[in-house]
C-alpha positions as CSV (number, residue, x, y, z in Angstrom):
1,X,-7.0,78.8,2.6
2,X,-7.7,79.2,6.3
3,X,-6.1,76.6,8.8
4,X,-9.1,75.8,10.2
5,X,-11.1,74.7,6.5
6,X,-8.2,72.8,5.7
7,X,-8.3,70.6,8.8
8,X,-11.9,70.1,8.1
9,X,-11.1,69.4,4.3
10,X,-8.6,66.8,5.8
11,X,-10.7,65.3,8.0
12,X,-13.1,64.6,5.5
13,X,-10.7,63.1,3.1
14,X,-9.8,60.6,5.8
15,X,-13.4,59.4,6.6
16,X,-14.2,59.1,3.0
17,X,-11.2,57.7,1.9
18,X,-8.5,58.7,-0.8
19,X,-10.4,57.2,-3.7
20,X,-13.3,59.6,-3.0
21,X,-11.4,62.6,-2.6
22,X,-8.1,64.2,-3.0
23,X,-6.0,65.5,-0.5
24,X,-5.9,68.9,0.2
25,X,-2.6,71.0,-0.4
26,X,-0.9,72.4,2.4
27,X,-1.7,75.4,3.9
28,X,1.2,77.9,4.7
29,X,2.9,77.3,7.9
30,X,4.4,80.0,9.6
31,X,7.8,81.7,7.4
32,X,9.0,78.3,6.0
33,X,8.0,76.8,3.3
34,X,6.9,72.7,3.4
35,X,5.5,70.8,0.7
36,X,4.5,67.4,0.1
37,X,6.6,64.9,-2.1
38,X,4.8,65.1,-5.6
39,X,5.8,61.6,-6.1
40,X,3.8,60.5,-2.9
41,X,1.1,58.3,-2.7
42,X,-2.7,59.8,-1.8
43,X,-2.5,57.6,1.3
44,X,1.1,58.4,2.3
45,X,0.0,62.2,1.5
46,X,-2.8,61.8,3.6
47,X,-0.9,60.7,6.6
48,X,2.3,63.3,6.3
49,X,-0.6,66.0,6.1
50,X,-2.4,65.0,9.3
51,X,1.2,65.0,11.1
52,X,1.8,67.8,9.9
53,X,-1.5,69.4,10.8
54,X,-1.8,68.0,14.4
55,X,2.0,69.5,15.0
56,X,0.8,73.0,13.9
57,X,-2.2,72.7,16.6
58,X,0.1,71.7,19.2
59,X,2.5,74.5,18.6
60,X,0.4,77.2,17.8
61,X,-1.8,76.9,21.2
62,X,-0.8,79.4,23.9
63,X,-0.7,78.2,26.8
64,X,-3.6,78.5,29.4
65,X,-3.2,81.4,32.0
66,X,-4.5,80.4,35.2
67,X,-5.2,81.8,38.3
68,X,-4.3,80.5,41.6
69,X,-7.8,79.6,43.5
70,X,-8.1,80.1,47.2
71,X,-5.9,77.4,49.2
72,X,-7.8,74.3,50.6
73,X,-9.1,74.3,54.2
74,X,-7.5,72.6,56.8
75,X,-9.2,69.0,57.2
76,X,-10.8,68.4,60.3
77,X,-10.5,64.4,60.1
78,X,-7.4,62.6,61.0
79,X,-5.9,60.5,58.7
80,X,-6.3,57.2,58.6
81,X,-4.2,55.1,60.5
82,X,-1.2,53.1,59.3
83,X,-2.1,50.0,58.7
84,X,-5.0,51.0,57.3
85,X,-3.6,53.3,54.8
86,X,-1.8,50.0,53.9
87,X,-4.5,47.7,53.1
88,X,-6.2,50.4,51.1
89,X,-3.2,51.0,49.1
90,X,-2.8,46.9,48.7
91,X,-6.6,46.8,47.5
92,X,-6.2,49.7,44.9
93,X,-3.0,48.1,43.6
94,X,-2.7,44.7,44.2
95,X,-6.6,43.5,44.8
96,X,-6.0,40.2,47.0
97,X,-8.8,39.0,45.0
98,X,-8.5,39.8,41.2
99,X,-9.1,44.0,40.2
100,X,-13.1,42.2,39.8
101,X,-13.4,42.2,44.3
102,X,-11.1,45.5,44.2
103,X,-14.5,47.9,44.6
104,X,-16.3,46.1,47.1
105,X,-13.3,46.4,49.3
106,X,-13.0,49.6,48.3
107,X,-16.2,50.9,49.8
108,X,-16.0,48.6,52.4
109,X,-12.7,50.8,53.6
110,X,-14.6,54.2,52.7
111,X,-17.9,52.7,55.0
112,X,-15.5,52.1,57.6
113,X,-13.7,54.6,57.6
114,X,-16.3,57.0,57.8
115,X,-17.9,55.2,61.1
116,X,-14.6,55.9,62.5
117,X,-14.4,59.4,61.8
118,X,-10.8,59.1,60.0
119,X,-10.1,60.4,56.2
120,X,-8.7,59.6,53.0
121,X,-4.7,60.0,53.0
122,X,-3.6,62.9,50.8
123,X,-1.6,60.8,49.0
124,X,-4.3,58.2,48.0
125,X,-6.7,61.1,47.2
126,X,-6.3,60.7,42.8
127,X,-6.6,57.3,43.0
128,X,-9.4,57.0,45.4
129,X,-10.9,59.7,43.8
130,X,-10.6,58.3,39.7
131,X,-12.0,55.0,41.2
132,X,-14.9,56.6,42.5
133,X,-15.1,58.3,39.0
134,X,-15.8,55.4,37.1
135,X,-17.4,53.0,39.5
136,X,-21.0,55.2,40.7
137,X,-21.3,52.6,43.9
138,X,-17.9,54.6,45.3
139,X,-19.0,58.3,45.2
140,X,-20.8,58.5,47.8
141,X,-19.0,56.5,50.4
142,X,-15.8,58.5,48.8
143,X,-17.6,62.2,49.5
144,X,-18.1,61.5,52.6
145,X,-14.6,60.7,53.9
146,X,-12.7,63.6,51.4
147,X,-12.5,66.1,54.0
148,X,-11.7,69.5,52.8
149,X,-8.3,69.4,51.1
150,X,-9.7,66.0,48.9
151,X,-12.9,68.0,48.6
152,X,-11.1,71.0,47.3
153,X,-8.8,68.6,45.1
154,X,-11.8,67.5,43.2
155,X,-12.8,71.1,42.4
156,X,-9.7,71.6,40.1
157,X,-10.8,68.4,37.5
158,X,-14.0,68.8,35.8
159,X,-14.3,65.0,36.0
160,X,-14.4,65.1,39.5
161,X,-16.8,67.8,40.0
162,X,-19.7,65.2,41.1
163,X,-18.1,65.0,44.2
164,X,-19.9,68.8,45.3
165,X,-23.4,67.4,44.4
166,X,-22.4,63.8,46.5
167,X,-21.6,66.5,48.9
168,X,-24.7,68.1,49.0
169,X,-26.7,64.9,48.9
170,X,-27.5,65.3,45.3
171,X,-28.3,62.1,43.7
172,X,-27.2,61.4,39.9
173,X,-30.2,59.8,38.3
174,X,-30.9,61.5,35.1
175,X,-31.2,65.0,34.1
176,X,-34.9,65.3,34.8
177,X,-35.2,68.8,35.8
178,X,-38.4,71.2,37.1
179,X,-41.0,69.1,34.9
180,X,-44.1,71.2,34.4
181,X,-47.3,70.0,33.5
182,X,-46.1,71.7,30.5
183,X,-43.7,69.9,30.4
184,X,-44.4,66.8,30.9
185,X,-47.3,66.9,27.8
186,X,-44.3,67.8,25.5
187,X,-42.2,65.1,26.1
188,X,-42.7,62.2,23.5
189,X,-43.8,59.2,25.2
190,X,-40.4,57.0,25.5
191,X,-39.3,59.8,27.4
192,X,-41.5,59.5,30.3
193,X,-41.4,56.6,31.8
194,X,-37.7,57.3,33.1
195,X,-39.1,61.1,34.2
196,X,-42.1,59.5,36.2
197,X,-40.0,57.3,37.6
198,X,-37.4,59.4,39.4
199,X,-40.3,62.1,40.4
200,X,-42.3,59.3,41.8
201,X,-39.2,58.1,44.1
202,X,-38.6,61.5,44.8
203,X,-42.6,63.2,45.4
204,X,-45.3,60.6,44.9
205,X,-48.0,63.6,44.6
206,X,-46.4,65.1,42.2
207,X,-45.5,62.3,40.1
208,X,-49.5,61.3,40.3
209,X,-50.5,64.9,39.5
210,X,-48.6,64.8,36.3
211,X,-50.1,61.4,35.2
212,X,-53.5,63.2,35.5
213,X,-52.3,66.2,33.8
214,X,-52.8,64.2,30.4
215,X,-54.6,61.6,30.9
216,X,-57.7,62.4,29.0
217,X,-55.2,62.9,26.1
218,X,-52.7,59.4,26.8
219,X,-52.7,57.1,24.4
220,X,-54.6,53.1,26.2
221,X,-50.4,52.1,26.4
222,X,-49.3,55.1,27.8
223,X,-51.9,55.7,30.4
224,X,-51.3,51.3,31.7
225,X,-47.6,52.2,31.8
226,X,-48.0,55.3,34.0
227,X,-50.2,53.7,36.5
228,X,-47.4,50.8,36.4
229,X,-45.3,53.2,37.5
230,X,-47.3,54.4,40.3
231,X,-46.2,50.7,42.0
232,X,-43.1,52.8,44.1
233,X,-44.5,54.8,46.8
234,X,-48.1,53.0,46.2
235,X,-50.5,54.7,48.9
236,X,-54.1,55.5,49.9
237,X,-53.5,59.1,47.9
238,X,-53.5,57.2,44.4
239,X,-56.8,55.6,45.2
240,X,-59.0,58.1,43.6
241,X,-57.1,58.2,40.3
242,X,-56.8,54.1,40.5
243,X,-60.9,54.3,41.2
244,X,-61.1,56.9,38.1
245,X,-59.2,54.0,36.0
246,X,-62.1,51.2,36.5
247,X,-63.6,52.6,34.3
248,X,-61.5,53.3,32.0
249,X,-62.4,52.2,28.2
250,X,-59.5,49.9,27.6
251,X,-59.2,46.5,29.4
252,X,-55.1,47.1,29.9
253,X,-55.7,50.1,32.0
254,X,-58.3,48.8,34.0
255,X,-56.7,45.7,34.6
256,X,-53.4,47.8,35.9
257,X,-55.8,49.7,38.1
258,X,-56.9,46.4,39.8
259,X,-53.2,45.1,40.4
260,X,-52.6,48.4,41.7
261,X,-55.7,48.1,43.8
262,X,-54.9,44.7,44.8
263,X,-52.4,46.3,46.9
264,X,-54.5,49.0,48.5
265,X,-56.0,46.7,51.7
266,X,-57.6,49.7,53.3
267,X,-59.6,50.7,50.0
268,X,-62.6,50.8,48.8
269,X,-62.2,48.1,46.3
270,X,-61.0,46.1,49.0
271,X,-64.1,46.1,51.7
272,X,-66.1,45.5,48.4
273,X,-64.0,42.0,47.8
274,X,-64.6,41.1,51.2
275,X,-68.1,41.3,51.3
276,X,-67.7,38.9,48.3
277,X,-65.0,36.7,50.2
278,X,-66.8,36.1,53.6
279,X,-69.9,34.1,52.4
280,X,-67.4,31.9,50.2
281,X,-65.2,30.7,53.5
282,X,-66.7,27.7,55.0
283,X,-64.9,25.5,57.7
284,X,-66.4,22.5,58.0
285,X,-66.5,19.6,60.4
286,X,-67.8,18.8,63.6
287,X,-65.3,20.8,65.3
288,X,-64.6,22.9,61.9
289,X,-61.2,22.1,61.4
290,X,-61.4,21.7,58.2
291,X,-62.0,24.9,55.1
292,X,-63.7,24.8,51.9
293,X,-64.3,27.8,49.9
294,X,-67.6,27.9,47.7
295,X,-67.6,29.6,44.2
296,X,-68.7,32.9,43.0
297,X,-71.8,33.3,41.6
298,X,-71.3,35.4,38.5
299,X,-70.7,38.9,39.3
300,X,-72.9,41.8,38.4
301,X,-72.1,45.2,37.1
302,X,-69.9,46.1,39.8
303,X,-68.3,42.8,40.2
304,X,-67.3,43.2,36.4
305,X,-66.2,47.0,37.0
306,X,-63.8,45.3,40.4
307,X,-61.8,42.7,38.1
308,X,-64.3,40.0,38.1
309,X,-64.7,39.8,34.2
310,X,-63.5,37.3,31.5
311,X,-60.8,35.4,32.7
312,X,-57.8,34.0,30.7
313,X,-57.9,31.0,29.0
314,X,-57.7,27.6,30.2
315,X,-59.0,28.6,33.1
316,X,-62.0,27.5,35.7
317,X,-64.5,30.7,35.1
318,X,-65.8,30.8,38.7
319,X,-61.9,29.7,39.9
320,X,-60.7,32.5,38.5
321,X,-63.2,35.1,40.1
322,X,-62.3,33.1,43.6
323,X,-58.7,34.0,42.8
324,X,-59.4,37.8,42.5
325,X,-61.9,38.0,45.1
326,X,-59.3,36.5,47.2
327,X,-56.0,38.8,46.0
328,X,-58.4,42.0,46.1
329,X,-59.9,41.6,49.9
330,X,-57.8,42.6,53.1
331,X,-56.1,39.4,54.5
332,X,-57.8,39.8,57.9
333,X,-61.3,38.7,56.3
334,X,-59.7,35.2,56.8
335,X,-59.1,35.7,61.1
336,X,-62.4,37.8,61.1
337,X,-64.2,34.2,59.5
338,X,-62.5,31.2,60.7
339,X,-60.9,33.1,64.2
340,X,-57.8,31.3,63.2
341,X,-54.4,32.4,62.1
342,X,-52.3,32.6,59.2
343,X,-50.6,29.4,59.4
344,X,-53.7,27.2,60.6
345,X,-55.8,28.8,57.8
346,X,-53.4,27.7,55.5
347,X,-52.8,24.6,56.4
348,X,-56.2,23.9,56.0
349,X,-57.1,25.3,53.2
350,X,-57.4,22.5,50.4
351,X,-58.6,25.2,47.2
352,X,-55.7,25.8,45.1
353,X,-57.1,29.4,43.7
354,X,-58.0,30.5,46.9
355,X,-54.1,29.7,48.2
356,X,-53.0,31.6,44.3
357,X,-55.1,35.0,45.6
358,X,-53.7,34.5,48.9
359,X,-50.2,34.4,47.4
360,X,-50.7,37.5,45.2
361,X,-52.2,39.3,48.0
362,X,-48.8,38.6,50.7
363,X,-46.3,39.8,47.7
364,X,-48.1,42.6,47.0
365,X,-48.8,43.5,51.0
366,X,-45.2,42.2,52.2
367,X,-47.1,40.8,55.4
368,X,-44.5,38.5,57.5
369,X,-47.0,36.1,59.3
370,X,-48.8,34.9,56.0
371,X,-45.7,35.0,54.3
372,X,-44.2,32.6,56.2
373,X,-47.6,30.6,56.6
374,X,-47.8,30.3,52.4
375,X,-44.0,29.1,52.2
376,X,-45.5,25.8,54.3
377,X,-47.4,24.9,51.7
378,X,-45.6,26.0,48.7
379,X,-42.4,27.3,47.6
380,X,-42.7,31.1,45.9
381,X,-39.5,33.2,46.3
382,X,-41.5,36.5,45.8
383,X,-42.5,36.0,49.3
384,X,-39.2,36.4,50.3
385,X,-38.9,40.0,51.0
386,X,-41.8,39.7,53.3
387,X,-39.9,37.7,56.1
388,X,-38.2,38.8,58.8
389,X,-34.5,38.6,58.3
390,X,-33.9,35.7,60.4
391,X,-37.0,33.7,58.8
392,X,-36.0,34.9,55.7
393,X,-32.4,33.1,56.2
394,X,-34.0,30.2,58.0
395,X,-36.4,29.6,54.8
396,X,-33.6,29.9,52.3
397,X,-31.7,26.8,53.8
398,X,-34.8,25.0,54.3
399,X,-34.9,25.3,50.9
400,X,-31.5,24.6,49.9
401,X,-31.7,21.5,52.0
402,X,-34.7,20.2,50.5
403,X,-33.9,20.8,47.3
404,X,-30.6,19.3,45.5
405,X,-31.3,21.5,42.4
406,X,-32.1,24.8,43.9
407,X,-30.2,27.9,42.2
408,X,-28.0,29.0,44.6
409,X,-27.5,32.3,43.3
410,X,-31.2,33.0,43.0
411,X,-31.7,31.7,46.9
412,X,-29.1,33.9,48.1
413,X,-30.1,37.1,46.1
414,X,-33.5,37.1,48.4
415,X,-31.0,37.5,51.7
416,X,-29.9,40.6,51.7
417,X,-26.5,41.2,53.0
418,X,-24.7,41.3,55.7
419,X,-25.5,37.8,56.8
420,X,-25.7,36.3,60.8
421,X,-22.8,34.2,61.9
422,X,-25.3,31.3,61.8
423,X,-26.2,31.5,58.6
424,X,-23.2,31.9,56.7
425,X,-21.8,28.7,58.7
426,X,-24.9,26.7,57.3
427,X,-24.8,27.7,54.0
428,X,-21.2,26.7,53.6
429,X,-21.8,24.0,55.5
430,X,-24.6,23.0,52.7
431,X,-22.7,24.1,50.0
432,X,-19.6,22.3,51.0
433,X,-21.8,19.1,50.2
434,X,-23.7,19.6,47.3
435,X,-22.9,17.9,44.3
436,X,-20.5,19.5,42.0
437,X,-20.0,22.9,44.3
438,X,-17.9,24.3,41.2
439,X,-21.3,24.9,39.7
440,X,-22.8,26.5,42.0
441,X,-20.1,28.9,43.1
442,X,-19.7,31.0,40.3
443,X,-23.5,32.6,40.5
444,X,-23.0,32.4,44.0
445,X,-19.6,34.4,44.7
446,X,-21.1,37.8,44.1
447,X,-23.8,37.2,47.1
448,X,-20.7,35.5,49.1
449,X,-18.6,38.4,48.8
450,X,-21.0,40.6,49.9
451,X,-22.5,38.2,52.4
452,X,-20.6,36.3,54.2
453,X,-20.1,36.9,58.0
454,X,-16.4,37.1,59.6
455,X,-17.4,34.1,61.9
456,X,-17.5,31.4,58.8
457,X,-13.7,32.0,57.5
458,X,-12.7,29.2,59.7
459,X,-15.2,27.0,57.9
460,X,-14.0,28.2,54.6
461,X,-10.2,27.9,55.1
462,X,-11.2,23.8,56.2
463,X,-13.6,23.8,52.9
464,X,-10.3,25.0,51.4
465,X,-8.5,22.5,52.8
466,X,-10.3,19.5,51.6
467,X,-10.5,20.2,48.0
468,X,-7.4,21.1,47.2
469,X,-7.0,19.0,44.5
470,X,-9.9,20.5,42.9
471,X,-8.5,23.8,41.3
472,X,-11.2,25.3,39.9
473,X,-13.2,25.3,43.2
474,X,-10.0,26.0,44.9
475,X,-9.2,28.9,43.2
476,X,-12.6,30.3,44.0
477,X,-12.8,29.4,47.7
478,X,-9.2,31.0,47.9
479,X,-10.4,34.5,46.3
480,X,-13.7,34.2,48.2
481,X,-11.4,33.7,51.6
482,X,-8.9,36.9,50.6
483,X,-11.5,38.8,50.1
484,X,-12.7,38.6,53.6
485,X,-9.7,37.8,54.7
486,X,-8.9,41.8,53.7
487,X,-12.1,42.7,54.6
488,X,-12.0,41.7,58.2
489,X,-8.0,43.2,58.7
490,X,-9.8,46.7,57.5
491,X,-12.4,46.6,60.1
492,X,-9.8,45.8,62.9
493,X,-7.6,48.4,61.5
494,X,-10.4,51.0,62.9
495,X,-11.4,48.9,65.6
């Protein structure tokens, strides 16, 4: 018997188990003669044979012959300096704030270094470069300070090899490919979605052309979920398809075209919903300070064919068609009526589904000034993102101040980092006096880390200081502080 069928036979027997099947007998090895102990149980037979096997594989491999490559290129970064090589030895080895905080200082280091124009050391090149391995966040920040020995280094481990497509700006999503139209109407249908997506991010057209490509042949489901997925990169070019899916013969497509459509302000849908809109806005008053809204009278064919059709249930017919009359038409009808702005048309506007359409109509159209004019009258964290970063900050205590319950964690993930000085000192400030901060701090600490400016430590070292006794909030404050406590010595070491 071959080597090679025995293994197999071996393997076998150990994946089905003794009682199954027998062991093998030994093939010969080599000029010596072995054999297993007759008296030996199937398992113990089983075991001696797989030692025996693996040590024949081990011995009988020659060894690789390799070839010396060309020599690495002299880097044309300096080094980083000491200190700095320090603290990033200190962070790979001995994370100041438990091996969970060890990446983000990580790629804080790379970020700097990089601004600086300074390098990896050669000696922290494996370790920088297996941490970048397994943690994606870390590869490119890691390319870009390898220089041209590290860059060669990673050419000589196949598990380093992404660092020549971070190199050459290639992005690891998924392996996608050159997707014909072909293509594309062979894949099976849980396939797409991740295809369209990473096209679409990448070439809107082209991820719109290959949703026409089958669309007479799409399934209702698959032919909704494509136009969902049109949402990234949403333009005036996907109007004509979004138009084309009106009139489509299932109410899930259409209905994805018109919360598609709802976002399109300069469309054709959208001068049709304000001819519906203006007649409805009525100030009223002697010196029209005041706004009511009038109700729809029920739409016609192409009121039906825009949205305006049966509404869901529990819900005021005609209150409903206000509501989508209101999301679908461009914002500015309100100005153009009434000649006042955002925040006064709000805060006299007393219909609660003309306030809903306006509400749908600001997350979908990110527009700052009614944004921050809707958060007046009622709290809706999707409007978040449309704020400008200061207002966005200034909202988010507001919030936190009003409201003893609030999550944390979901008010912070609406800030994007880095935070201003002024914020970070409120928000400690206001978490320093909520009730049971231990709570809160857990969801928190991943938006603190990432947040918090260099101004606030002083504030956190004396929130430190006061609950000491407390050791579970102590122990967090104290990680949260030697985080940016390393943090900040990194940045100075490339100041």
């Amino acid at each position: 018997m071959r080597f090679s069928d025995w293994w197999h036979d071996l393997g076998s027997v150990a994946l089905l188990g003794t009682a199954r099947r027998p062991v093998p007998a030994l093939p010969p090895f080599g000029s010596g003669s072995i054999a297993l102990d007759p008296e030996a149980r199937s398992e113990e037979a089983l075991l001696t044979s797989a030692a025996l096997g693996a040590a024949a594989l081990r011995a009988g491999r020659r060894p690789e012959r390799l070839t010396a490559g060309a020599p690495a290129g002299a880097d044309e970064r300096p080094a980083a300096g000491q200190l700095a090589i320090q603290l990033l030895e200190l962070v790979v080895t001995h994370p100041p704030a438990g091996a969970q905080q060890r990446d983000g200082l990580v790629l804080h280091w790379l970020r700097t270094a990089a601004a600086a124009g300074r390098r990896v050391p050669h000696s922290l090149l494996p370790t920088v470069l297996d941490l970048a391995t397994a943690s994606r966040q870390l590869r490119g920040p890691t390319a870009a300070v390898l220089d041209r020995r590290g860059a060669w280094l990673a050419a000589q481990r196949p598990d380093w090899l992404w660092v020549a497509d971070a190199l050459a700006g290639v992005v690891a999503t998924s392996a996608t490919g050159e997707h014909t139209d072909v293509d594309w109407a062979r894949l099976p249908s849980p396939e797409r979605l991740p295809v369209l997506a990473v096209v679409r991010a990448d070439d809107p057209a082209r991820a719109r052309s290959l949703v026409e490509s089958t669309w007479q042949s799409d399934s209702a489901r698959d032919r909704a979920a494509h136009l969902g997925a049109l949402r990234v990169g949403l333009g005036p070019e996907d109007e004509p398809l979004l138009e084309r899916a009106l009139d489509d013969r299932a109410a899930t497509v259409r209905e994805a075209a018109v919360v598609l459509l709802d976002g399109l302000p300069g469309s054709a849908r959208a001068g049709r919903m304000a001819e519906r809109l203006r007649p409805l806005i009525q100030p009223r008053g002697v010196l029209k300070r005041s706004l009511e809204m009038a109700l729809p009278d029920p739409p016609d064919a192409a009121g039906v064919r825009d949205g305006l059709g049966k509404p869901p249930g529990r819900r005021s017919v005609r209150g409903w068609w206000l509501e989508r009359i209101v999301a679908g038409a461009p914002l500015e009808v309100w100005e153009e009526t009434t000649g006042w702005d955002p925040a006064t048309t709000v805060s006299r506007l007393s219909d609660a589904d003309a306030l809903s359409g306006i509400r749908q109509a600001v997350r979908l159209r990110r527009d700052p000034l009614w944004a921050a004019a809707v958060l007046t009258r009622v709290w809706d964290p999707e409007l978040l993102p449309a704020l400008l970063p200061a207002e966005r900050e200034a909202a988010v205590l507001a919030r936190l101040t009003s409201h003893k319950t609030a999550a944390v964690a979901t008010l912070l993930a609406a800030v994007p980092p880095p935070w201003s000085a002024e914020f970070s000192l409120a928000l400690l400030s206001r978490l320093g006096t909520m009730r049971a901060p231990g709570a809160h701090l857990p969801q928190a600490m991943p938006h603190l880390l990432a947040g918090l400016h260099r101004e606030a430590l002083p504030a956190l070292e004396a929130w430190l200081a006061r609950v000491r006794n407390d050791s579970s909030v102590a122990a967090q404050l104290r990680n949260l502080l030697q985080f940016h406590s390393v943090k900040r010595s990194i940045s100075e070491a490339f100041g």
